[in-house]
N, C-alpha and C positions, 0 to 999 in steps of 0.2 A: 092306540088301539092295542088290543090286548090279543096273542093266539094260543092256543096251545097246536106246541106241533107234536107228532109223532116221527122219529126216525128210525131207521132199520139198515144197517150195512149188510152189503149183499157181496160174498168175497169173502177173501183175506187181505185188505191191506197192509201193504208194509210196516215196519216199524217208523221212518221215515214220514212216511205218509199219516200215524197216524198222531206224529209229534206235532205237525204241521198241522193237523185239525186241533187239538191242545193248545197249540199258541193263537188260532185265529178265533177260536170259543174263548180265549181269554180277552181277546180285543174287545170280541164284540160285548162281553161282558162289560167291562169299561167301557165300552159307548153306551149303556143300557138297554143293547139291543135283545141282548141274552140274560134272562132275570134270572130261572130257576134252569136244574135240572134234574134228571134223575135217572137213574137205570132200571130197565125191564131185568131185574134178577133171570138170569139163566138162559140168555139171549143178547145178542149186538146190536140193541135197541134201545131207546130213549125215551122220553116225555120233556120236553121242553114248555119252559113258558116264556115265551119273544113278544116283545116290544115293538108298534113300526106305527107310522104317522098314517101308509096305507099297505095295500097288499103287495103293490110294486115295490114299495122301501122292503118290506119283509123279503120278497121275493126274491131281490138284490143281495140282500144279507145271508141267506141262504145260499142264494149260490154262489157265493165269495167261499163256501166254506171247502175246503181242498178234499173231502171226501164227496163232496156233490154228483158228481158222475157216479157213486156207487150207493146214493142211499135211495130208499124208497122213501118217500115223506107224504105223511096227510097232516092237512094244516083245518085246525078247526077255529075261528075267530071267534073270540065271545065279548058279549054282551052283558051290560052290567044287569042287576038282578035284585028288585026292590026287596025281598027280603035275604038280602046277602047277611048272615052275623058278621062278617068280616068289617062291613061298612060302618063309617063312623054314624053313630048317631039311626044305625040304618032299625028298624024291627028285628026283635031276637035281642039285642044291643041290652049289654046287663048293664048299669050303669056304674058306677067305679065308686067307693067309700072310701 
């Protein structure tokens, strides 16, 4: 299942601290836990797009991550979407020459 999360750091963490979220966003990257990400331009914020079998795996993976005690996070799960263009073969779908 698919989420998009939102994070937001509250504070100044450390330099330290936040080498140690870098390395365990990379982990979970290689697990395919952590797909996308992005940054809120002009803000200590995020958009993520996470990976989890359910909300407790997501749940787990999140809070493995070493800034967790400092973020504020909303998790929106989604749903796949019959006319997604994304989707193979889905409506919208231009087909390929």
């Amino acid at each position: 299942m698919d989420f998009l999360v939102h994070m937001e750091i509250n504070g100044q963490p450390s330099d330290e601290l936040l080498k140690k979220e870098a390395q365990r966003a990379r982990e979970l990257a290689e697990a395919g836990i952590l797909r996308r990400l992005w940054r809120v331009p002009g803000r200590r914020a995020n958009w993520g797009l996470w990976a989890a079998a359910t909300a407790d795996e997501l749940h787990a993976a999140l809070a493995s991550l070493p800034l967790y005690p400092h973020l504020d996070i909303t998790v929106h799960p989604l749903a796949t979407h019959p006319n997604d263009p994304g989707s193979v073969g889905g409506p919208g779908r231009v087909p390929q020459t």
